[in-house]
PAFILO-251287 format. One record per residue (C-alpha): y negated, z negated, x; residue number from 1. Coordinates in Angstrom, 3 decimals. Example, Ala and Ser with C-alpha at 12.3 -4.5 7.8 and 13.67 -1.06 7.14 Angstrom:
# PAFILO-251287
       py       pz       px   i
    4.500   -7.800   12.300   1
    1.060   -7.140   13.670   2
# end
This chain:
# PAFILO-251287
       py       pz       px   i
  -61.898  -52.932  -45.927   1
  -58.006  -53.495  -44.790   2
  -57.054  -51.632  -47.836   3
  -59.436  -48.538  -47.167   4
  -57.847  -48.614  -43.315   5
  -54.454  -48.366  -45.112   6
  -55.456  -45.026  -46.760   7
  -56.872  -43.824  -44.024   8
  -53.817  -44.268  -41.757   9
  -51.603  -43.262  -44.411  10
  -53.606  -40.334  -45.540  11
  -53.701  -39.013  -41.797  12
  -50.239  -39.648  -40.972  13
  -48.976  -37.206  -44.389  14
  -51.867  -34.948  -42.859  15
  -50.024  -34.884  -39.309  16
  -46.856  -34.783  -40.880  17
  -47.588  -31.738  -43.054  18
  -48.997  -30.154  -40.507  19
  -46.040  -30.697  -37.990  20
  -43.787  -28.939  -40.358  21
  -46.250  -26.359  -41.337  22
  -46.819  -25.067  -37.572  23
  -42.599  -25.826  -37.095  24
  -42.432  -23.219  -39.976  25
  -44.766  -21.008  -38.365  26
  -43.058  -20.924  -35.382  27
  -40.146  -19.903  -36.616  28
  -41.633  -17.174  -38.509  29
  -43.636  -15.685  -35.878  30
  -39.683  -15.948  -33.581  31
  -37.329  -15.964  -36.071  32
  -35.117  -18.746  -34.397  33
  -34.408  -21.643  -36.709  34
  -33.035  -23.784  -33.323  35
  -34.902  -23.212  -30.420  36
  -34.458  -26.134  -28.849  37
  -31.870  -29.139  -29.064  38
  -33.974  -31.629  -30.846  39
  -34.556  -28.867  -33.599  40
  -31.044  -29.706  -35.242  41
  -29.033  -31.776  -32.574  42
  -25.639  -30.669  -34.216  43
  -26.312  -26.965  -34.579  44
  -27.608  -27.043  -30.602  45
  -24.428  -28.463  -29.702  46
  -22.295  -25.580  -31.289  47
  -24.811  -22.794  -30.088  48
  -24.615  -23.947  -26.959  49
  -20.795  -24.036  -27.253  50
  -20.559  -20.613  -28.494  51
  -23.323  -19.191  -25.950  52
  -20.978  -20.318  -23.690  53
  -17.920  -18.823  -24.925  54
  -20.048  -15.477  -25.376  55
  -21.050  -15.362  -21.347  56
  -17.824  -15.922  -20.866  57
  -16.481  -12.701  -21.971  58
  -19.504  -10.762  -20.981  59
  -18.094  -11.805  -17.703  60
  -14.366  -10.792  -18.583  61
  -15.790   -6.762  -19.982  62
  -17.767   -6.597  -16.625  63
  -14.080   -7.215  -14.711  64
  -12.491   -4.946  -17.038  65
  -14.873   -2.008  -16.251  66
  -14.515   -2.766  -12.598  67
  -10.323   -2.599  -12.931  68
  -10.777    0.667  -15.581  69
  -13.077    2.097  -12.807  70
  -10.431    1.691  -10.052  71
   -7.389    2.411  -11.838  72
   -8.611    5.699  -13.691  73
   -9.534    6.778  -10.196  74
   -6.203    5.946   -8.585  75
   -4.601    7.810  -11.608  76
   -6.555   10.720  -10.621  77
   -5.353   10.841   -7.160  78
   -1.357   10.180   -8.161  79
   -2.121   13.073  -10.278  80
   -3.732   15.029   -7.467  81
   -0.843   14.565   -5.330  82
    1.777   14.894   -8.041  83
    0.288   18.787   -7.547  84
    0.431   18.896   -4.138  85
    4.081   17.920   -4.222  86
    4.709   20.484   -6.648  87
    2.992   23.290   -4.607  88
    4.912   22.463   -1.306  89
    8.205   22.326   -3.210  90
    7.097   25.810   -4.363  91
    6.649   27.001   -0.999  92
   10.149   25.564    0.109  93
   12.009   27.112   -3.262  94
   10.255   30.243   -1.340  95
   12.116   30.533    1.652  96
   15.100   28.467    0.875  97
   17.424   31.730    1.028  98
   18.769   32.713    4.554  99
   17.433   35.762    3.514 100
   14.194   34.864    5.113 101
   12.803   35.011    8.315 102
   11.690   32.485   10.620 103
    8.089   33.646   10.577 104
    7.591   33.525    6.946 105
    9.398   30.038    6.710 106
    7.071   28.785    9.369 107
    3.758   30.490    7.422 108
    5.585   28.288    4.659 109
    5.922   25.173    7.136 110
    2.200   25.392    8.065 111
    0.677   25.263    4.439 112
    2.729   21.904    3.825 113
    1.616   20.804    7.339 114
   -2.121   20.797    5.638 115
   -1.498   19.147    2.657 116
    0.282   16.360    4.667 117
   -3.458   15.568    5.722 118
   -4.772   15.579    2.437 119
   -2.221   13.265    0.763 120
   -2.811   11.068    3.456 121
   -6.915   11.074    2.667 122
   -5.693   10.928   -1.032 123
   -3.906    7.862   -0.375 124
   -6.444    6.233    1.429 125
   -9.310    6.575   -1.355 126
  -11.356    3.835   -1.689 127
  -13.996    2.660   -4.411 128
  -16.981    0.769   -3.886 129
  -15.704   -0.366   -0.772 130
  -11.712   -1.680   -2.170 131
   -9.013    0.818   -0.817 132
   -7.015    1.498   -4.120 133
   -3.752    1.599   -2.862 134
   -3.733   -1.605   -0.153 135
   -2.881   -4.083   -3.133 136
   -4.445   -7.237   -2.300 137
   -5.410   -6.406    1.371 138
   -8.367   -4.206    0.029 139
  -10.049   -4.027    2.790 140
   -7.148   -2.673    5.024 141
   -6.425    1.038    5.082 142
   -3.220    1.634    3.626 143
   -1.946    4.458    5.645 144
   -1.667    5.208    9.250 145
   -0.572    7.773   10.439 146
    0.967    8.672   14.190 147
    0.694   12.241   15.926 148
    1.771   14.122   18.958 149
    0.941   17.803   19.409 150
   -2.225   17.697   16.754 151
    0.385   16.971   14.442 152
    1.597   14.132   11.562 153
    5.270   12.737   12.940 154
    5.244    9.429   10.882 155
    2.913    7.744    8.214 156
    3.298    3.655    7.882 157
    2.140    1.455    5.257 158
   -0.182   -1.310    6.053 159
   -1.634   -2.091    3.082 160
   -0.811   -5.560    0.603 161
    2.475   -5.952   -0.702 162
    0.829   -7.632   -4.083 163
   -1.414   -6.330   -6.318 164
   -5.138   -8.098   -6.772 165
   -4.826  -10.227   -9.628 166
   -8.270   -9.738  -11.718 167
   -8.574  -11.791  -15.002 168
   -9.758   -9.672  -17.740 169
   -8.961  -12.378  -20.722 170
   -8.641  -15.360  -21.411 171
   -5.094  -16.158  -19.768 172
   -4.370  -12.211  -18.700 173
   -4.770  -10.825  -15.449 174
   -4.365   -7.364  -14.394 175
   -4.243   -5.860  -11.283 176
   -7.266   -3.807   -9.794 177
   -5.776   -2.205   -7.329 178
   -2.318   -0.860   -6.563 179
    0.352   -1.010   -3.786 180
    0.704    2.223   -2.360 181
    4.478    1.873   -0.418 182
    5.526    1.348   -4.432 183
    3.267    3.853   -6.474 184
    4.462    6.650   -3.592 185
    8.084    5.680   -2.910 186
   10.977    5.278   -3.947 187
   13.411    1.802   -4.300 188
   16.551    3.015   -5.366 189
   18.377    3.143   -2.295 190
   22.249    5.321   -2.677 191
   24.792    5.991   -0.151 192
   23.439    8.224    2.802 193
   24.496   12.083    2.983 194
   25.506   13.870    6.292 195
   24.886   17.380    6.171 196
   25.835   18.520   10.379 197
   29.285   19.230   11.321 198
   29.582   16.803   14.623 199
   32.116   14.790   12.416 200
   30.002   12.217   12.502 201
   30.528   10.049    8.811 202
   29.104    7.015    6.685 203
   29.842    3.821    7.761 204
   31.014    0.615    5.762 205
   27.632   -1.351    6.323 206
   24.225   -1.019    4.513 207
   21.942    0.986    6.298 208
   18.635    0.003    6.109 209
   16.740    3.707    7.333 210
   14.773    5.410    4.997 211
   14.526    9.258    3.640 212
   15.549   12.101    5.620 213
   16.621   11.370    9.574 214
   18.485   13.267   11.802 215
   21.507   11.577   13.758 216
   21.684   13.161   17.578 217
   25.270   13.312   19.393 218
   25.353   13.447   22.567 219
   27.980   13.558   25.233 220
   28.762   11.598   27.891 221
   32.467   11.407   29.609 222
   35.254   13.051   29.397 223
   38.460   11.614   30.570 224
   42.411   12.817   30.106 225
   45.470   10.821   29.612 226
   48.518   10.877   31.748 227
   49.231   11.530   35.184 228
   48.708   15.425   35.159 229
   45.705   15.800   37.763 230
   43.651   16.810   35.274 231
   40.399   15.772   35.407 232
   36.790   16.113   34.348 233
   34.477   19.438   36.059 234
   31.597   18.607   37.556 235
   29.814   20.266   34.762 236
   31.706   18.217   31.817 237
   29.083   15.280   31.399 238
   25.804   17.542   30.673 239
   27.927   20.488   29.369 240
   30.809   19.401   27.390 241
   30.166   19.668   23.613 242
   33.522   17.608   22.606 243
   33.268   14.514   21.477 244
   35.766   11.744   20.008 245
   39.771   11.124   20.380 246
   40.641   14.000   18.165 247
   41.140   16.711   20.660 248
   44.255   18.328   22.705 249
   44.219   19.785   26.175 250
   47.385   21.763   26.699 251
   48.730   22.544   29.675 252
   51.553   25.376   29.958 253
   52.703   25.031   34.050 254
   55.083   28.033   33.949 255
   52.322   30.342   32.568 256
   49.285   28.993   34.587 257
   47.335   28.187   31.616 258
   44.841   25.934   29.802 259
   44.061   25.785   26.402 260
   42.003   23.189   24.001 261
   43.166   22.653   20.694 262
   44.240   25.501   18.561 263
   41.477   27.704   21.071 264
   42.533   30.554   23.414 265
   44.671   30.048   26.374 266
   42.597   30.486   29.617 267
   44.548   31.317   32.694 268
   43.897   29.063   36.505 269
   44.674   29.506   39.365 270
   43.809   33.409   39.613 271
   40.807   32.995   41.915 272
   38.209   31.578   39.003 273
   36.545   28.380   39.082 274
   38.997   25.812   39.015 275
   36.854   23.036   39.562 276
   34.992   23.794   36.523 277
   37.232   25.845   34.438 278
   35.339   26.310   30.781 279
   38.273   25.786   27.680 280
   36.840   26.226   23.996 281
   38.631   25.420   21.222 282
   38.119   27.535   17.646 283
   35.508   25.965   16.403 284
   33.913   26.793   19.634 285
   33.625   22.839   21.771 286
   33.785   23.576   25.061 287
   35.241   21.020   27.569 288
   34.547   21.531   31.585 289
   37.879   20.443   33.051 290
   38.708   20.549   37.396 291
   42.448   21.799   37.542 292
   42.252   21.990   41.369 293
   44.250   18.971   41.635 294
   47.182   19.422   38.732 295
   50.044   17.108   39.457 296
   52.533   19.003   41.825 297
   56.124   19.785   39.855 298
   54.816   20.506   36.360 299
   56.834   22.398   34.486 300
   56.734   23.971   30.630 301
   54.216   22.610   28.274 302
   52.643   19.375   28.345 303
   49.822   17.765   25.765 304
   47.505   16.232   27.240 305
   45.116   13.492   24.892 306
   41.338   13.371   25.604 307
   38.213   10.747   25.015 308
   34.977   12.002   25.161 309
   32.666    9.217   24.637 310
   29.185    9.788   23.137 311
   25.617    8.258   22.745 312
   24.089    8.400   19.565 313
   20.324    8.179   18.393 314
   18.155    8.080   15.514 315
   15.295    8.350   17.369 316
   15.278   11.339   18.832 317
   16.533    9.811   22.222 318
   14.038    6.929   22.561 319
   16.772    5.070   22.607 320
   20.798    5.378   22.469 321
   23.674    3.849   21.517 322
   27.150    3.833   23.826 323
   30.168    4.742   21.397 324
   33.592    4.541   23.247 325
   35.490    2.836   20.844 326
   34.733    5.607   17.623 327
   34.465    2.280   15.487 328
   34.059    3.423   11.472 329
   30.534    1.260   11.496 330
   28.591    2.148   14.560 331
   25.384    0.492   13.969 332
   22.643    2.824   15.575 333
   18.902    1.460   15.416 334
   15.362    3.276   15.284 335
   14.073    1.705   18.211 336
   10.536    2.006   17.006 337
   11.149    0.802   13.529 338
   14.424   -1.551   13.913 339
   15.946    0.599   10.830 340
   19.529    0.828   11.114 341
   21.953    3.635   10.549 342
   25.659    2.611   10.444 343
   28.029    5.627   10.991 344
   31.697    6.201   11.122 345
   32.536    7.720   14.044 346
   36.088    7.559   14.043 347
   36.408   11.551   13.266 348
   33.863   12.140   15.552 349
   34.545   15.336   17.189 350
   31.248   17.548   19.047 351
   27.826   16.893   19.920 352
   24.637   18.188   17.367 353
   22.396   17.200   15.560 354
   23.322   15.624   11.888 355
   20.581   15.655    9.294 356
   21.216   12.310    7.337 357
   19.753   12.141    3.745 358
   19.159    8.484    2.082 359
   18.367    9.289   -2.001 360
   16.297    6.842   -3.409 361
   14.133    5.960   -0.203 362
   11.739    8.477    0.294 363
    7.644    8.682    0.323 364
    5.731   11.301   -0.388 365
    4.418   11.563    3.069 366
    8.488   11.086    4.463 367
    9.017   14.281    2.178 368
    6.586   16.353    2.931 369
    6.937   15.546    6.777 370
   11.047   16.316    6.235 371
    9.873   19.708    4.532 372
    7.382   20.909    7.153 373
    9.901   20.328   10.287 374
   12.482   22.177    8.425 375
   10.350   25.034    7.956 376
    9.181   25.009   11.327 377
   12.712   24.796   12.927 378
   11.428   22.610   16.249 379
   14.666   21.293   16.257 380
   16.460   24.588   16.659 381
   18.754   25.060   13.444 382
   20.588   28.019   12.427 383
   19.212   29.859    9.493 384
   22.077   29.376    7.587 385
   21.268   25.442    8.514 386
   18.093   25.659    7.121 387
   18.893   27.633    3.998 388
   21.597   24.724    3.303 389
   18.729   21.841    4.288 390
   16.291   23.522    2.121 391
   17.840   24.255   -0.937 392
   20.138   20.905   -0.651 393
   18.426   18.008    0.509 394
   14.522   19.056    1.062 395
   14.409   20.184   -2.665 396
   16.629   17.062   -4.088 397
   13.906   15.118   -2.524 398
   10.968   16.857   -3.922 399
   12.667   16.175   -7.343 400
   13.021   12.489   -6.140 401
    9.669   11.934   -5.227 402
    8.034   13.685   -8.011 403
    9.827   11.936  -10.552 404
    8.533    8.850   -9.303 405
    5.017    9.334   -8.525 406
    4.656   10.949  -12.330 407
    6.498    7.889  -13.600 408
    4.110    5.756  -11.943 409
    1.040    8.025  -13.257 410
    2.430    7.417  -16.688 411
    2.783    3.667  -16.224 412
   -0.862    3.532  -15.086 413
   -2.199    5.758  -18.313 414
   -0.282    3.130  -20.218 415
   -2.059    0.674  -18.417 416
   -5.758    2.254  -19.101 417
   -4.546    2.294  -22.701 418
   -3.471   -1.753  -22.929 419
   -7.136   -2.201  -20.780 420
   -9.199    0.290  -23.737 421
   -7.714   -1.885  -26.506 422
   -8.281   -5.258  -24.662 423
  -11.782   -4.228  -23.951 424
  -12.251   -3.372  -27.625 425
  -11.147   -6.990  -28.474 426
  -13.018   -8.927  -26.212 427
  -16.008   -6.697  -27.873 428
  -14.679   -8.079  -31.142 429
  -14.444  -11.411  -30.710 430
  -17.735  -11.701  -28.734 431
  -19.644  -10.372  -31.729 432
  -17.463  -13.109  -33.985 433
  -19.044  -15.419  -31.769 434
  -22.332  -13.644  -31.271 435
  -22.528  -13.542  -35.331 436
  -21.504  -16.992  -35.992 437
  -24.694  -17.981  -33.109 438
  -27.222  -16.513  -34.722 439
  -26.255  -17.999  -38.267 440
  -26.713  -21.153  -36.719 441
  -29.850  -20.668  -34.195 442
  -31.733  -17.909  -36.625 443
  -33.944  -18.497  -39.131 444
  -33.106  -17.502  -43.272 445
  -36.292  -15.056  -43.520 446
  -36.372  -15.356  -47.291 447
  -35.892  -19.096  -47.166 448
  -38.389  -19.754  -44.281 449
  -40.958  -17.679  -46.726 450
  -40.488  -19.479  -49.835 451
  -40.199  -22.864  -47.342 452
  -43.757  -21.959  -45.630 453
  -45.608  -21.174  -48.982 454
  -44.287  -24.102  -50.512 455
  -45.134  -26.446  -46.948 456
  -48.663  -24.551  -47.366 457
  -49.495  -25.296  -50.661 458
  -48.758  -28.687  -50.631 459
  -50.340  -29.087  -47.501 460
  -53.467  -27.322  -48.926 461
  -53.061  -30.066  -51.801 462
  -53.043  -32.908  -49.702 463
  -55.776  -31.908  -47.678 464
  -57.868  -31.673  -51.355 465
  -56.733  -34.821  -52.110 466
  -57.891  -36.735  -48.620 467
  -60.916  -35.246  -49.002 468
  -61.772  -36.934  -52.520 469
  -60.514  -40.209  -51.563 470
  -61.541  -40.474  -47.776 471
  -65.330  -39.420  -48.934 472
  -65.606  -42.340  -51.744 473
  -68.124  -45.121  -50.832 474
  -69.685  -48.459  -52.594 475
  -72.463  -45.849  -54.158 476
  -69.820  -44.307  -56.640 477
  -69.809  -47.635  -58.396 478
  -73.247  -48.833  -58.504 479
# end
C-alpha cells in the first residue's frame, strides 16, 4: 500500500504543479505582465526596479523643466514688454529734443514717460506662482522699491538676490529659474564719466563709483582777495556771488575810480552807489559782491588783485556737501544716501551751477527713464538750449545703452528656452529608452504566453486523464 501512497503523492504534486503554472500563465494573460512581483524572475525584478527608478527620476527632472520654461518664457515676455516701453519714451524724447520746442510740449512729453516709469516698475516685479522672476534666489523678496516725494518716482533700488536659483533639470545640469533683475536691466560696463555744465567743474583721477545720469551742484561759499588793497567781500558775496575757484582777476584802476572782474566791464565807485556791495561781472557773466568802502588809502594806477572763492559741492541735491578750498584735481564728493562717490577735478573750477554728470555703461532702465522724465520736466530750471543739448546728447545715448542691453539679455534668454526645448526632448528620449527596455523585461511575449498556455493546458488536461485511470484502479481489476 506504500507504493500506491507514492502515486498518489506524486500524482498530486505534478497535479499542483501543473496547475501552479497553468493559473501563473493565466495571470499573465488576463495582465499582460510577465514580472509582477520579485519572486517571478528575481534577476529581471532587480533591473526593473533599477530602471523604474531611473524612469521617476526624470519624470521628476521634465516636471522642473516645465516649472523653469514656465518662468523664464514669462520673464522673456516682460524684457520684451519693456524693451517697448523704452523704445516709446526714447520716441517721445527724439520728439522734443530740438530747442525748437516749448516747455509745455516737452513736459506733455515728460509726463507720458513719468507713467511708464510705473509700469516698468510692476513689469519688473512680476511674479509666478508665488516666485518674483527677477529677485534671483531671494524669490520671495520684491525686487524693486521704489522711493517718492510729490506722488512721484525719484529713485528705484534693487533688493532682490544677487544669484540666480539653481534648479536641476538633468542629470548633472542646473539652470536657473529665475533671474537677477539689477543684471537683466542694467548695465556693467562702467566708462569714464561725462560733464556736460559749464561751472568748470572736471573728471577726477579716482574711480567713481556713482551710477547713470547725476547732476553735480556748485555752490558758493567765500570770497576772499589777496593783498593789502582794502578790498573785501560785500555783505551780499556769500549767498550771491556766482564765482567760484582761483582762476579769477579783480582789477582795480585807483586813478579812474574803477572796478572790473576779469576781462568784464569796468564799473565805476565811489560816485554815490553802493560801495559796500558793489556788483562786478565778468563776460561770461559771474558776478562777485565786493565792499570797496575801505580801499587802501594811496593807491595809485592799476593793480591785480587774485581771488578764492571756495565752494561746496553735492551729489545729492544738498543733503549733504562737501567743503572745497583747496580746488584739489580729485575731490571725492559722496551720495549721502547711497555712499556712491563722485571724484571731480576742481582745479579749473570757476562759477556755481548745476553740472549734469553722465556715467556710460551704468545705467537701469528705471535710472533712464527717471533721467528722461526730469529733463523733460525742467524742475531743475535748465535753459532750453540745456535741455536740447541733454536730450539729444546724453538722455538719447542712454536709451541706446539700455536698450541694447535689455534686448541682448532677451536674446540670451530665447537661447536659453531653446537649450531647455532640446533638453526636455532628451530627457523624453531617454526615459522611453528606459521605459522600452522595462517593459521587455516586466511584460509578457503575447504570442509566446499563447502557445505557452495551450501547451501548459493540454498537458495539464493529459495528466489529469492519466490520474484519473491510475488513482481509480483497485484489487477488483485483477480478480
Amino acid at each position: 500500500m506504500s507504493g500506491w501512497g507514492t502515486i498518489h503523492d506524486n500524482m498530486m504534486f505534478g497535479l499542483r504543479t501543473h496547475s501552479q503554472t497553468l493559473a501563473k500563465l493565466q495571470e499573465q494573460a488576463a495582465s499582460g505582465v510577465r514580472v509582477s512581483r520579485a519572486s517571478d524572475d528575481p534577476t529581471s525584478s532587480h533591473q526593473i526596479m533599477n530602471l523604474q527608478s531611473q524612469s521617476e527620476s526624470l519624470d521628476a527632472y521634465d516636471t522642473n523643466i516645465d516649472r523653469v520654461v514656465g518662468n523664464i518664457e514669462q520673464a522673456d515676455v516682460v524684457m520684451q514688454e519693456v524693451s517697448q516701453l523704452l523704445m516709446e519714451a526714447k520716441t517721445l524724447v527724439s520728439q522734443v529734443g530740438s530747442d525748437t520746442y516749448s516747455q509745455a510740449q516737452r513736459t506733455a512729453n515728460g509726463e507720458a514717460i513719468n507713467q511708464m516709469i510705473s509700469q516698468v516698475v510692476w513689469l519688473a516685479n512680476s511674479e509666478v506662482l508665488g516666485q518674483r522672476l527677477f529677485s534671483g534666489n531671494e524669490t520671495a523678496t520684491v525686487p524693486y522699491v521704489v522711493e517718492e516725494t510729490d506722488g512721484m518716482i525719484r529713485s528705484v533700488s534693487y533688493q532682490g538676490g544677487r544669484h540666480s536659483t539653481s534648479t536641476p533639470v538633468a542629470p548633472g545640469v542646473e539652470q536657473p529659474g529665475t533671474l537677477v533683475g539689477e543684471k537683466v536691466f542694467g548695465s556693467y560696463d562702467r566708462q569714464v564719466p561725462q560733464m556736460f555744465g559749464d561751472t568748470g567743474a572736471g573728471v577726477g583721477s579716482g574711480t567713481s563709483t556713482v551710477r547713470g545720469d547725476i547732476w553735480l551742484t556748485a555752490t558758493h561759499d567765500t570770497t576772499t582777495f589777496a593783498g593789502a588793497t582794502g578790498v573785501a567781500a560785500g555783505s551780499r558775496s556769500a549767498s550771491e556771488d556766482t564765482i567760484l575757484g582761483t582762476s579769477h582777476t579783480l582789477t582795480i584802476d585807483a586813478d579812474n575810480a574803477t572796478v572790473q572782474l576779469d576781462s568784464g566791464q569796468s564799473v565805476p565807485y565811489g560816485a554815490g552807489g553802493d560801495d559796500a556791495n558793489l556788483a562786478v561781472t565778468n563776460a561770461d557773466g559771474d558776478t562777485v559782491y565786493i565792499d570797496v568802502t575801505n580801499l587802501a588809502g594811496g593807491l595809485t594806477g592799476v593793480t591785480n588783485v587774485a581771488i578764492t572763492a571756495t565752494a561746496k559741492m553735492s551729489i545729492d541735491d544738498m543733503v549733504s556737501t562737501v567743503d572745497v578750498t583747496t580746488f584739489g584735481e580729485n575731490e571725492a564728493i559722496t551720495d549721502s544716501r547711497t555712499g556712491q562717490i563722485l571724484y571731480v577735478d576742481a582745479t579749473s573750477l570757476q562759477r556755481v551751477g548745476l553740472e549734469p554728470v553722465h556715467i556710460a555703461g551704468t545705467s537701469n532702465v528705471f535710472d533712464v527713464l527717471i533721467a528722461a522724465r526730469d529733463v523733460l520736466l525742467n524742475d531743475r530750471g535748465l535753459s532750453r538750449a540745456q535741455q536740447g543739448e541733454l536730450t539729444t546728447g546724453t538722455v538719447l545715448e542712454s536709451f541706446d545703452e539700455i536698450i541694447t542691453t535689455v534686448i541682448a539679455n532677451s536674446t540670451a534668454v530665447g537661447g536659453r528656452l531653446q537649450a531647455m526645448s532640446n533638453l526636455k526632448g532628451s530627457v523624453a528620449d531617454i526615459k522611453l529608452s528606459l521605459d522600452t527596455r522595462r517593459s521587455d523585461l516586466q511584460d509578457a511575449d503575447i504570442v509566446q504566453l499563447a502557445t505557452d498556455l495551450a501547451r501548459t493546458q493540454a498537458f495539464y488536461e493529459m495528466v489529469l486523464a492519466a490520474s484519473a485511470k491510475v488513482l481509480k484502479v483497485s484489487l477488483l481489476d485483477y480478480v
